[in-house]
py3Dmol code that shows the C-alpha trace and the ligand (Angstrom):
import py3Dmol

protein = """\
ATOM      1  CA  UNK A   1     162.902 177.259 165.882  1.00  0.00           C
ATOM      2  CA  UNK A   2     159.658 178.477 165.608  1.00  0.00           C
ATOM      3  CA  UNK A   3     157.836 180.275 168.814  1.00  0.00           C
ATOM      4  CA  UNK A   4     154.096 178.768 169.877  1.00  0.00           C
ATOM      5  CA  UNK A   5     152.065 181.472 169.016  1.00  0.00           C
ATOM      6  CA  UNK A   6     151.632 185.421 168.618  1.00  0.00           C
ATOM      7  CA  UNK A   7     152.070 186.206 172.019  1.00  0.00           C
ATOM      8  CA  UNK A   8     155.137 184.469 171.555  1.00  0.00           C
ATOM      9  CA  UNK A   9     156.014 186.019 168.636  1.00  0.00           C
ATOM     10  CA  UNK A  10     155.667 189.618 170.069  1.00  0.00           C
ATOM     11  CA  UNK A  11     158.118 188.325 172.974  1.00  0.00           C
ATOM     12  CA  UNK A  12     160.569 187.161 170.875  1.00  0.00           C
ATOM     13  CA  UNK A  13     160.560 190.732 168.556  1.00  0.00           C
ATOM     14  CA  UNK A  14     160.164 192.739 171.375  1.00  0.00           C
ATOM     15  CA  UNK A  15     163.536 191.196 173.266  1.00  0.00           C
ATOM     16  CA  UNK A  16     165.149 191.308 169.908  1.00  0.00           C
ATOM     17  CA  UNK A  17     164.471 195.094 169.481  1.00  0.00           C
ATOM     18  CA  UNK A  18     165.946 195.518 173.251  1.00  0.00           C
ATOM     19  CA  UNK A  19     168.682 193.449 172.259  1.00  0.00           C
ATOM     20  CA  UNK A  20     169.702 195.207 169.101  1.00  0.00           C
ATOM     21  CA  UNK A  21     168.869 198.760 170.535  1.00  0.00           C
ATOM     22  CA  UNK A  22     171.199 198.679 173.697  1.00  0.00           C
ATOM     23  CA  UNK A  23     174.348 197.284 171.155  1.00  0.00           C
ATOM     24  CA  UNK A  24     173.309 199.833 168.686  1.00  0.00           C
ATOM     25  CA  UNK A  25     173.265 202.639 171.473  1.00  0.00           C
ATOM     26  CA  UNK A  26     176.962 200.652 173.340  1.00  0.00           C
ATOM     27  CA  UNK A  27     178.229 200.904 169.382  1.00  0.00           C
ATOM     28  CA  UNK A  28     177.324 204.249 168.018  1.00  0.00           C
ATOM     29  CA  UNK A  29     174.973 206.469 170.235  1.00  0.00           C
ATOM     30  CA  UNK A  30     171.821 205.533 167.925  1.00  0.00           C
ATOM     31  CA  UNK A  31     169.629 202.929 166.916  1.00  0.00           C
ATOM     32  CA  UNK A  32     167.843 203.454 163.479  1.00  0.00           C
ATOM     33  CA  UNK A  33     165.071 201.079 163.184  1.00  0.00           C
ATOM     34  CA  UNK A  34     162.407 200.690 160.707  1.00  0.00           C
ATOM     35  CA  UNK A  35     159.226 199.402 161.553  1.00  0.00           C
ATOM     36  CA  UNK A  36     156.993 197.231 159.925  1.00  0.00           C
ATOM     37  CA  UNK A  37     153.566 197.913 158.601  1.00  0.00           C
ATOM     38  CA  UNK A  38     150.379 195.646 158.635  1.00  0.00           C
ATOM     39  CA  UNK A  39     149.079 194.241 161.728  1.00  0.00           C
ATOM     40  CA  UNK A  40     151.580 191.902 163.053  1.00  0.00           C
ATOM     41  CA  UNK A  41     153.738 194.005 164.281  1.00  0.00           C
ATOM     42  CA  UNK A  42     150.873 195.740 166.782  1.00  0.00           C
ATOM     43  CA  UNK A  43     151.725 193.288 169.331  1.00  0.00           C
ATOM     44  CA  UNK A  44     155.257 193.282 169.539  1.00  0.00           C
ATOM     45  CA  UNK A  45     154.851 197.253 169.734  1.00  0.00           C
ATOM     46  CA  UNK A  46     152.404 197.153 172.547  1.00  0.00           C
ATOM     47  CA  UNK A  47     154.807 194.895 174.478  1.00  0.00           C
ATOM     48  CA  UNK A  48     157.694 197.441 174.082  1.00  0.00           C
ATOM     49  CA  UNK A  49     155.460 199.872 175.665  1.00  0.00           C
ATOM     50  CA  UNK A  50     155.229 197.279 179.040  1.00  0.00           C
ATOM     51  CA  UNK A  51     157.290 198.647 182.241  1.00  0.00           C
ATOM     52  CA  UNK A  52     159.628 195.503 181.718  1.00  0.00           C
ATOM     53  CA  UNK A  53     160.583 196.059 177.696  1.00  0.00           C
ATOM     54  CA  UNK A  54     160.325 199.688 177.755  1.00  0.00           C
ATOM     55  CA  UNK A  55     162.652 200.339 181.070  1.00  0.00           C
ATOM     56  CA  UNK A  56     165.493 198.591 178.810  1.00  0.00           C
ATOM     57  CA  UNK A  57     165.804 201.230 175.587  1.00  0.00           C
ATOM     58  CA  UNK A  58     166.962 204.490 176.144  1.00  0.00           C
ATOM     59  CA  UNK A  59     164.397 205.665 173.933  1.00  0.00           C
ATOM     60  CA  UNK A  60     166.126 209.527 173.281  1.00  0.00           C
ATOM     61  CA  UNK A  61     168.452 207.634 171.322  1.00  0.00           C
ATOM     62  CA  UNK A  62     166.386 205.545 169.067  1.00  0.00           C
ATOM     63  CA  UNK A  63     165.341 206.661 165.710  1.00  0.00           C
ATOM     64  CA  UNK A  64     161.922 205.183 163.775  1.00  0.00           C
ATOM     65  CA  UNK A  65     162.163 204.993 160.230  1.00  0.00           C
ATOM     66  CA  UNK A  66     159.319 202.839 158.001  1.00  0.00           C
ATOM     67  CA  UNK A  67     159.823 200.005 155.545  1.00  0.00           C
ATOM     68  CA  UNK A  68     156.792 201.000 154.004  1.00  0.00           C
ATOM     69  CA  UNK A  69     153.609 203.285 153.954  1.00  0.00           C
ATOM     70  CA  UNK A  70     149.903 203.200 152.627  1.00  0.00           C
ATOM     71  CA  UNK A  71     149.961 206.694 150.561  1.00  0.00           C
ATOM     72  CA  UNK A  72     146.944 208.080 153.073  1.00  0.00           C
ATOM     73  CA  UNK A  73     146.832 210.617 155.474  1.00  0.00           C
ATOM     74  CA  UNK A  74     148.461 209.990 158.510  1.00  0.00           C
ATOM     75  CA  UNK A  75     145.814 209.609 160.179  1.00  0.00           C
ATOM     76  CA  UNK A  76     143.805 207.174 158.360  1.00  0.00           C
ATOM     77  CA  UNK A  77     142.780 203.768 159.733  1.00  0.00           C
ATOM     78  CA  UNK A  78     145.620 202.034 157.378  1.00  0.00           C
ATOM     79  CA  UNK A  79     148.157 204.466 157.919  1.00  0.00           C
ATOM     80  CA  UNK A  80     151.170 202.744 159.126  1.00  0.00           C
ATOM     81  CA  UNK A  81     152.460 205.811 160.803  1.00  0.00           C
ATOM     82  CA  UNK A  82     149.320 205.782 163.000  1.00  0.00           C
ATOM     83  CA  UNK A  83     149.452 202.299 163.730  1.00  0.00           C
ATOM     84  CA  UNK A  84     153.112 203.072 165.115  1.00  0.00           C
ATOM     85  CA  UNK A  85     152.469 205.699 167.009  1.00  0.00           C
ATOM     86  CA  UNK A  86     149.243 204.424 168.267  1.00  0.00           C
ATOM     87  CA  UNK A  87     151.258 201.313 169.517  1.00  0.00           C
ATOM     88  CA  UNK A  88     154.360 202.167 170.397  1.00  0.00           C
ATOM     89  CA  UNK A  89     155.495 205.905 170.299  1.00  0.00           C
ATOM     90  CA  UNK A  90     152.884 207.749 172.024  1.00  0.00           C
ATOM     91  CA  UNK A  91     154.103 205.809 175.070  1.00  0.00           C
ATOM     92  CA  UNK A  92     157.663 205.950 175.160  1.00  0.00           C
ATOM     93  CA  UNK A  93     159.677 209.208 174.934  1.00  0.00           C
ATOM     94  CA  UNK A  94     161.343 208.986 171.476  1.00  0.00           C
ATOM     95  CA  UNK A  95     161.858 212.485 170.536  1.00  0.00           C
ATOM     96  CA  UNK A  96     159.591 214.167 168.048  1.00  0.00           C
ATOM     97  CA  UNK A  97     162.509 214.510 165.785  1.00  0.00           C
ATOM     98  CA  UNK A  98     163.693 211.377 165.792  1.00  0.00           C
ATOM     99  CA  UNK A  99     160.952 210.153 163.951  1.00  0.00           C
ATOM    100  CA  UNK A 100     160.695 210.368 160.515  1.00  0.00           C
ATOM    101  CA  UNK A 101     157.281 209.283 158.454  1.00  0.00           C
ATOM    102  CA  UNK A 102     157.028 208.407 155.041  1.00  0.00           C
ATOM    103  CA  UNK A 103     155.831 211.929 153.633  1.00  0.00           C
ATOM    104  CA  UNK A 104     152.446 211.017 152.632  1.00  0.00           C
ATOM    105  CA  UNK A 105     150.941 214.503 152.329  1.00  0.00           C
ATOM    106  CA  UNK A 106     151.370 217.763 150.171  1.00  0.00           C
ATOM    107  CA  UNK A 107     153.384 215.750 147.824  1.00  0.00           C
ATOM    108  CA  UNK A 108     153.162 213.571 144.853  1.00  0.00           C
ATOM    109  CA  UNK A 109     153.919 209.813 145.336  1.00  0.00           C
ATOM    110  CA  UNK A 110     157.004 210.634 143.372  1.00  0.00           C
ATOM    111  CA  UNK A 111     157.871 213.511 145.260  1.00  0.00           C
ATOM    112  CA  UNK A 112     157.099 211.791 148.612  1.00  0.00           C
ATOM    113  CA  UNK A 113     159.594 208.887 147.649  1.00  0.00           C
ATOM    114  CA  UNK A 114     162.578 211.533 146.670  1.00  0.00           C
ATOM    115  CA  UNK A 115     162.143 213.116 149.676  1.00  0.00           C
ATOM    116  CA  UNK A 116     162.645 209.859 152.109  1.00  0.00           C
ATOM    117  CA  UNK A 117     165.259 208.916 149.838  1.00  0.00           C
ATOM    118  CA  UNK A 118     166.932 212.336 151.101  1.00  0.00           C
ATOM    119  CA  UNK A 119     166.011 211.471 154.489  1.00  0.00           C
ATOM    120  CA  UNK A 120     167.938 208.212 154.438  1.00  0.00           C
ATOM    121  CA  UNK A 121     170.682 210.242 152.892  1.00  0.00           C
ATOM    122  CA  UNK A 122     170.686 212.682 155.484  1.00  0.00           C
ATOM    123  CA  UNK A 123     170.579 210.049 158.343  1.00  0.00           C
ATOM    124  CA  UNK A 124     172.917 207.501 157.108  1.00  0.00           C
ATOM    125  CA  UNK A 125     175.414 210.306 155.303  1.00  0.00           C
ATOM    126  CA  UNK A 126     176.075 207.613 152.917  1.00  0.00           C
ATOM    127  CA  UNK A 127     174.979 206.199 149.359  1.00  0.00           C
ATOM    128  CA  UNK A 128     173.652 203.147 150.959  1.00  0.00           C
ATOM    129  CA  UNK A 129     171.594 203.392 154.728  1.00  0.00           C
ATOM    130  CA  UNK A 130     172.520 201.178 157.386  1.00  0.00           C
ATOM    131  CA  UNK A 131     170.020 200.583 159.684  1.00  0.00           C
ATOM    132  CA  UNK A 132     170.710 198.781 162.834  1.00  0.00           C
ATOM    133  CA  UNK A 133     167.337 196.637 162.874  1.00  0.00           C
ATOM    134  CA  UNK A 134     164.980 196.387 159.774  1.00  0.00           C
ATOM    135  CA  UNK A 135     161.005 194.733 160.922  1.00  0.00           C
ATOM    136  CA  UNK A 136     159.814 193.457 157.954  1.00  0.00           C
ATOM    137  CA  UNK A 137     156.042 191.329 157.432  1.00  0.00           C
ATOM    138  CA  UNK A 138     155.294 188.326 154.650  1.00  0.00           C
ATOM    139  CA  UNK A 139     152.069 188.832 152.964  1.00  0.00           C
ATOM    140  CA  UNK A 140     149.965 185.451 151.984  1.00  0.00           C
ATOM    141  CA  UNK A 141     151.479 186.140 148.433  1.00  0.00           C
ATOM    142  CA  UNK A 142     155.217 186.308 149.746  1.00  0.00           C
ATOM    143  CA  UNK A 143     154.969 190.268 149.302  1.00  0.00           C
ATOM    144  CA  UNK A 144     157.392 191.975 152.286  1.00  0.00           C
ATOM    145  CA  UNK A 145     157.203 195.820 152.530  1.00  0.00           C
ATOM    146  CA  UNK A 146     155.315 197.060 149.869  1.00  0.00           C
ATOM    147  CA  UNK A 147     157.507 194.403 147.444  1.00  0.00           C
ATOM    148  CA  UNK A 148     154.904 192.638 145.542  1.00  0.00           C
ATOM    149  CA  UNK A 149     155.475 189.801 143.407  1.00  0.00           C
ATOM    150  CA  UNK A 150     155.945 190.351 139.432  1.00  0.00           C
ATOM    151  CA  UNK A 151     156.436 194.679 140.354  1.00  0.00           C
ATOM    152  CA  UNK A 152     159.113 196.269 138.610  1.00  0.00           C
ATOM    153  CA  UNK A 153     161.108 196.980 141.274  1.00  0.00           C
ATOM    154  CA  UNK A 154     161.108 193.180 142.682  1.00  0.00           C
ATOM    155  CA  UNK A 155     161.413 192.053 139.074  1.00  0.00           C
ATOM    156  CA  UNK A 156     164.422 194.894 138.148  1.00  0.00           C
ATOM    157  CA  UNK A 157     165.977 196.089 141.224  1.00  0.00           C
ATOM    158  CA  UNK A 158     166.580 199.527 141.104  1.00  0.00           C
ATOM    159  CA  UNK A 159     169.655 202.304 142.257  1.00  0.00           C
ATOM    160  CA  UNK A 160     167.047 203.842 144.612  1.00  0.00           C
ATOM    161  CA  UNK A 161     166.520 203.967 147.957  1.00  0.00           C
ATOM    162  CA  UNK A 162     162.720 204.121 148.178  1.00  0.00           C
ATOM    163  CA  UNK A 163     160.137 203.645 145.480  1.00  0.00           C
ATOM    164  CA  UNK A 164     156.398 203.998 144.959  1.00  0.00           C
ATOM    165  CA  UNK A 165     154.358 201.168 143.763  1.00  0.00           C
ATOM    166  CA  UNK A 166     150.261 202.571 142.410  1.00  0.00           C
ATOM    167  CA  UNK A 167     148.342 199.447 142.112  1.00  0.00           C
ATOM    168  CA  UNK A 168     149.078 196.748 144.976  1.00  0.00           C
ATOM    169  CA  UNK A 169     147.131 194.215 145.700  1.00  0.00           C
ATOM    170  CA  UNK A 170     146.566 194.973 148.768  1.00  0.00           C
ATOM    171  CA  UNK A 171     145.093 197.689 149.392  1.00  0.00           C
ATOM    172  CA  UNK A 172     145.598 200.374 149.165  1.00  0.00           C
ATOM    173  CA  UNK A 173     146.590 201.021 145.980  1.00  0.00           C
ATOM    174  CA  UNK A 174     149.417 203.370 146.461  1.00  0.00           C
ATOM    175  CA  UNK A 175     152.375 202.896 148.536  1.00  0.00           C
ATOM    176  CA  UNK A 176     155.869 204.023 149.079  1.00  0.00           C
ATOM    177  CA  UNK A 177     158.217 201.583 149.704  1.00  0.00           C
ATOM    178  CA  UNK A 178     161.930 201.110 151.042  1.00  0.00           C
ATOM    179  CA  UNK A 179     164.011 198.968 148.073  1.00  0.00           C
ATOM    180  CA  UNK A 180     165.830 195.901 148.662  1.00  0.00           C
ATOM    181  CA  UNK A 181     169.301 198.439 148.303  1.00  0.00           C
ATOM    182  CA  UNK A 182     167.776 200.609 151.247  1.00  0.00           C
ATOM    183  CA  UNK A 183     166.898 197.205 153.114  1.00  0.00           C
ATOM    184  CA  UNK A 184     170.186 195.383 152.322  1.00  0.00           C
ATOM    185  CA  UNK A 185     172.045 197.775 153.654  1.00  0.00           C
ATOM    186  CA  UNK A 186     170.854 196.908 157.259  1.00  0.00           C
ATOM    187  CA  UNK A 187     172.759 195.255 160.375  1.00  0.00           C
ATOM    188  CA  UNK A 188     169.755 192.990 161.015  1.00  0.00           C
ATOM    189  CA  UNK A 189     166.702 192.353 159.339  1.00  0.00           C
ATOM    190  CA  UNK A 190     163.522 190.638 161.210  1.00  0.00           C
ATOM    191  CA  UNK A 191     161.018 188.841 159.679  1.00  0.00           C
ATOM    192  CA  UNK A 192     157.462 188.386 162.266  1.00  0.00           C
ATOM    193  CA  UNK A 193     155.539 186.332 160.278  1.00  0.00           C
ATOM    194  CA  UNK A 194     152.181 184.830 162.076  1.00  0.00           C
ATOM    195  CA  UNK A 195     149.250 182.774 160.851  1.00  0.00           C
ATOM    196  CA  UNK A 196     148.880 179.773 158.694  1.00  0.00           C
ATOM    197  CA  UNK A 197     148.217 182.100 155.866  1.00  0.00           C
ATOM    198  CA  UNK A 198     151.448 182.802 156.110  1.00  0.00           C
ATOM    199  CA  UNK A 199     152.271 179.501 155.906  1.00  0.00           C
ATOM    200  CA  UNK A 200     152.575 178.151 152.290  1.00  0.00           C
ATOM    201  CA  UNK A 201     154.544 181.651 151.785  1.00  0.00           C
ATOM    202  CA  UNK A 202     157.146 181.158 154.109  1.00  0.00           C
ATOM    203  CA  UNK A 203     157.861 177.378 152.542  1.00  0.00           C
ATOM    204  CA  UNK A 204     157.902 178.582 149.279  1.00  0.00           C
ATOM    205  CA  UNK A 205     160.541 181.768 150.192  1.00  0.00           C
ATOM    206  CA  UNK A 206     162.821 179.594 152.586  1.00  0.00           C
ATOM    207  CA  UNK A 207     162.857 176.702 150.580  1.00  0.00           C
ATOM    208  CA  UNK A 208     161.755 176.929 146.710  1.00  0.00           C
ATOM    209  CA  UNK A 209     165.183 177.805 144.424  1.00  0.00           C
ATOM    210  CA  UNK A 210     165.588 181.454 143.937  1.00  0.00           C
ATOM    211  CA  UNK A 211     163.173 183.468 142.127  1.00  0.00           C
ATOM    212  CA  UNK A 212     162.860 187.171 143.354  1.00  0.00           C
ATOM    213  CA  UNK A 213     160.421 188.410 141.315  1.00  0.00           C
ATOM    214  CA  UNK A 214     157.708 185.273 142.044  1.00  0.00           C
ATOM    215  CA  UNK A 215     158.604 185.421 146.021  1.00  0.00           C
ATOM    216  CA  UNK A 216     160.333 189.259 147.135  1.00  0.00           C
ATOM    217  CA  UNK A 217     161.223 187.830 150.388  1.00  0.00           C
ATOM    218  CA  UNK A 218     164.326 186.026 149.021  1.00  0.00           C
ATOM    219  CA  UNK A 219     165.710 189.345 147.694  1.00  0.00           C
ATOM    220  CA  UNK A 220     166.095 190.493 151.347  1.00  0.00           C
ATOM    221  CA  UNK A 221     169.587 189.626 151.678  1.00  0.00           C
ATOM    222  CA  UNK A 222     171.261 191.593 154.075  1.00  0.00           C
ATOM    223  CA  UNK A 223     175.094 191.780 152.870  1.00  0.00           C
ATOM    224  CA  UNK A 224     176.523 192.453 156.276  1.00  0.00           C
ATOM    225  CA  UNK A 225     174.278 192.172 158.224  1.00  0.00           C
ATOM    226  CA  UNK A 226     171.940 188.890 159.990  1.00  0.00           C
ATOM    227  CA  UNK A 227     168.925 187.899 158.300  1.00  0.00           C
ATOM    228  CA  UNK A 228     166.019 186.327 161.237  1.00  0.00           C
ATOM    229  CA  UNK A 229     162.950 184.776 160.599  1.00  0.00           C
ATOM    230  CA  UNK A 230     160.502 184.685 163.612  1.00  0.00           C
ATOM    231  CA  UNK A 231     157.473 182.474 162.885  1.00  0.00           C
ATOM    232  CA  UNK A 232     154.982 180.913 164.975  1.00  0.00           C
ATOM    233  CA  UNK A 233     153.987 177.152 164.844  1.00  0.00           C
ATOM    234  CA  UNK A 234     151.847 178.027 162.399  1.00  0.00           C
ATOM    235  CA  UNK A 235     153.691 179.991 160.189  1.00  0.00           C
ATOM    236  CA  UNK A 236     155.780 177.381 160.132  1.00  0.00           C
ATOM    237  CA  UNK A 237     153.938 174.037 159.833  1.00  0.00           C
ATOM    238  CA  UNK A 238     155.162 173.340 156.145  1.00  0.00           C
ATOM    239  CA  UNK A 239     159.117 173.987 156.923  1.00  0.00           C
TER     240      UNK A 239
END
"""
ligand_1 = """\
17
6PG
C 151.888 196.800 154.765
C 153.001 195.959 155.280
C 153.012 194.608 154.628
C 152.748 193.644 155.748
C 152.357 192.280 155.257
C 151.839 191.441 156.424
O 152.028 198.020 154.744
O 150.851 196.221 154.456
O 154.177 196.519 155.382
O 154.193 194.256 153.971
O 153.920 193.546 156.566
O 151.340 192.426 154.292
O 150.716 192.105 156.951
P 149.996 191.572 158.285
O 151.005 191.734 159.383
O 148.814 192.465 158.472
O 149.636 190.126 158.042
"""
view = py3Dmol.view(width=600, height=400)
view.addModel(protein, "pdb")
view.setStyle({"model": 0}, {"cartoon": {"style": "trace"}})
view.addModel(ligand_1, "xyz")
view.setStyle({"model": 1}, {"stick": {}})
view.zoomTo()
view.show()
C-alpha cells in the first residue's frame, strides 16, 4: 500500500525503525542497523531526531552500520557518513563506538572493504551478519546500495561480505559496498523509494521475471528475514 508522499514516507521508516529497534533491544540487547545512502533517507533521519520518534529508541543500544559509501572523505558533501550524522546521530546519543563508518581514509578501496568485512565479522561473530534492520534506496536504473546493474558482483555474486565497485554511474566513481550475502543475512530489509523516477524501476524489479544482474533489487532476498517496500504514490504509479 503505498504512502501519499515523502513526508509520508519518512513516517512510515521512521515508525518502522522504532518498531524494529525496541524488538531488537526486548530480543537481544542490540539493534544493528544499516543505513541507507543518497538523499531519501534524510527525511526519515531528521524525523527520528523529533521528541516523539527519538523518546522511543534507547539509542545506547543501537548500532549504525552502512549499506554503502562514496570512497571520499568523511566529510565531503557526498559522504554518506556525513549525511548520517548530520541527520540523525549528532542528535541522539548513540555512543561513539557504536558506530562504525565505512573506512574511507588511509586505506586502499581494497583495504577499506577487508577491513568492514572484519567489522561485520567482529559484530555479528559469525560467517554471515545478521542485522536486525537493513535501509536500502532504488536508483532510477534499479541500482540499490552501491549494486549497479551489469557489475560483477550483481552479475556473479560473490563469498564476501563487502566489495568495492571503481566506476559507478553515479557518481562518484568509487564506492564500497555491502554484498547481497552481507544484506541477506538481515532480519528485515527496507526499501524507501520516492519519486516518479523511481517509478519505472520499481515496476520493472517487483514485477519483470527475475534477472539480477539487469535489476539488483531482486537479488535482495532476505532468507530469514522480511523483505518491505515503502513507496510513495509516485513511486508506485506503474504497480
Ligand atoms: C548511494 C545510495 C544509493 C541510493 C540510491 C537512491 O550511496 O548513492 O546508497 O543506492 O540509495 O541511488 O538515491 P536517492 O535516495 O538520492 O534517490
Amino acid at each position: 500500500m503505498p504512502v501519499k508522499d515523502t513526508a509520508a514516507l519518512a513516517e512510515a521508516g521512521a515508525q518502522q525503525f522504532v518498531n524494529q529497534a525496541q524488538l531488537a533491544i526486548t530480543a537481544h540487547k542490540r539493534f544493528s542497523v544499516a543505513l541507507s545512502g543518497g538523499s531519501t533517507p534524510e527525511a526519515m533521519h531528521r524525523l527520528l531526531t523529533d521528541p516523539h520518534y527519538k523518546a522511543q529508541v534507547n539509542w545506547t543500544k543501537v548500532h549504525v552500520f552502512w549499506g554503502d559509501e562514496r570512497f571520499v572523505s568523511p566529510d565531503a558533501p557526498d559522504s554518506n557518513f556525513r549525511m548520517g550524522q548530520e541527520s540523525l546521530l549528532q542528535h541522539v546519543p548513540v555512543p561513539p563506538q557504536n558506530i562504525y563508518p565505512m573506512p574511507t581514509v588511509g586505506l586502499t578501496p581494497e583495504e577499506a572493504a577487508e577491513r568492514y568485512s572484519q567489522t561485520l565479522n567482529d559484530f555479528f561473530g559469525a560467517a554471515t551478519p545478521q542485522f536486525d534492520l537493513i535501509f536500502l534506496g532504488l536508483g532510477p536504473d534499479g541500482h540499490t546500495a552501491s549494486l549497479f546493474p551489469g557489475f560483477p558482483e550483481v552479475v556473479t555474486p560473490g563469498d564476501r561480505l563487502v566489495t568495492i565497485v571503481k566506476d559507478a554511474p553515479k557518481p562518484p566513481p568509487v564506492r564500497l559496498t555491502l554484498t547481497y550475502k552481507a544484506i541477506n543475512g538481515a532480519a528485515n530489509v527496507i526499501f524507501l523509494v520516492s519519486g516518479s523516477n523511481k517509478a519505472e524501476a520499481v515496476r520493472a524489479t517487483l514485477q519483470e521475471s527475475r534477472h539480477v544482474a539487469k535489476y539488483p533489487a531482486q537479488g535482495i532476498d532476505p532468507k530469514q528475514g522480511h523483505l518491505l517496500w515503502i513507496l510513495d504514490h509516485a513511486a508506485a504509479q506503474y504497480l
